[in-house]
C-alpha positions, 0 to 999 in steps of 0.5 A: 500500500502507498503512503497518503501523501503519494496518493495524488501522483499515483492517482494521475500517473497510473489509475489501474495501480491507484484503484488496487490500492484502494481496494486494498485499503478498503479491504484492510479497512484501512479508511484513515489513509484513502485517498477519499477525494478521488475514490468519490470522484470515481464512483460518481463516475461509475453512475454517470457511465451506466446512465451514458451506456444505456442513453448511447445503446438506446441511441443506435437501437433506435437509430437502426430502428428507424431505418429498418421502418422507414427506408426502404432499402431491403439489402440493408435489412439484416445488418440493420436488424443484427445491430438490433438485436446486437444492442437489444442484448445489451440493453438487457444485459445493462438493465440486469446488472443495474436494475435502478435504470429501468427508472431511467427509462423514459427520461432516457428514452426521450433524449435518445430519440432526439438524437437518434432522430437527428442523427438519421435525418441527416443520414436519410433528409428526404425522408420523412421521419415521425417527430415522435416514436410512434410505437409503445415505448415501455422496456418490454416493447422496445427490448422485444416487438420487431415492430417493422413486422407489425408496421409492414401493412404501411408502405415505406417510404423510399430514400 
C-alpha cells in the first residue's frame, strides 16, 4: 500500500495501480489513509457511465430502428436488424446488472430519440421521419416487438 501523501501522483500517473490500492485499503479497512477525494470522484463516475451506456445503446437501437421502418432499402435489412438485436442484448444485459435504470427509462428514452432522430435525418433528409416514436415505448416493447413486422401493412417510404 502507498503512503497518503503519494496518493495524488499515483492517482494521475497510473489509475489501474491507484484503484488496487484502494481496494486494498478498503479491504484492510484501512479508511484513515484513502485517498477519499478521488475514490468519490470515481464512483460518481461509475453512475454517470451506466446512465451514458444505456442513453448511447438506446441511441443506435433506435437509430437502426428507424431505418429498418422507414427506408426502404431491403439489402440493408439484416445488418440493420443484427445491430438490433446486437444492442437489444445489451440493453438487457445493462438493465440486469443495474436494475435502478429501468427508472431511467423514459427520461432516457426521450433524449435518445432526439438524437437518434437527428442523427438519421441527416443520414436519410428526404425522408420523412415521425417527430415522435410512434410505437409503445415501455422496456418490454422496445427490448422485444420487431415492430417493422407489425408496421409492414404501411408502405415505406423510399430514400
Amino acid at each position: 500500500m502507498f503512503p497518503t501523501q503519494n496518493l495524488n501522483l499515483l492517482y494521475d500517473q497510473d489509475i489501474l495501480l491507484w484503484a488496487e490500492d484502494t481496494v486494498a485499503k478498503l479491504r484492510a479497512r484501512d479508511f484513515e489513509h484513502l485517498d477519499l477525494e478521488h475514490l468519490i470522484e470515481e464512483v460518481e463516475a461509475l453512475g454517470i457511465s451506466q446512465k451514458k451506456e444505456l442513453i448511447s445503446r438506446l441511441i443506435v437501437l433506435l437509430e437502426h430502428l428507424l431505418k429498418r421502418l422507414y427506408v426502404n432499402l431491403p439489402h440493408d435489412y439484416n445488418g440493420w436488424e443484427r445491430t438490433i438485436r446486437t444492442q437489444r442484448g445489451e440493453l438487457e444485459v445493462l438493465l440486469d446488472a443495474v436494475p435502478s435504470l429501468s427508472g431511467r427509462w423514459e427520461l432516457s428514452f426521450d433524449k435518445a430519440w432526439q438524437i437518434a432522430l437527428k442523427n438519421t435525418r441527416k443520414e436519410y433528409p428526404k425522408i420523412p421521419f415521425p417527430a415522435e416514436w410512434p410505437y409503445d415505448r415501455s422496456i418490454e416493447s422496445i427490448l422485444n416487438h420487431d415492430v417493422w413486422l407489425e408496421a409492414s401493412e404501411e408502405p415505406e417510404e423510399s430514400e
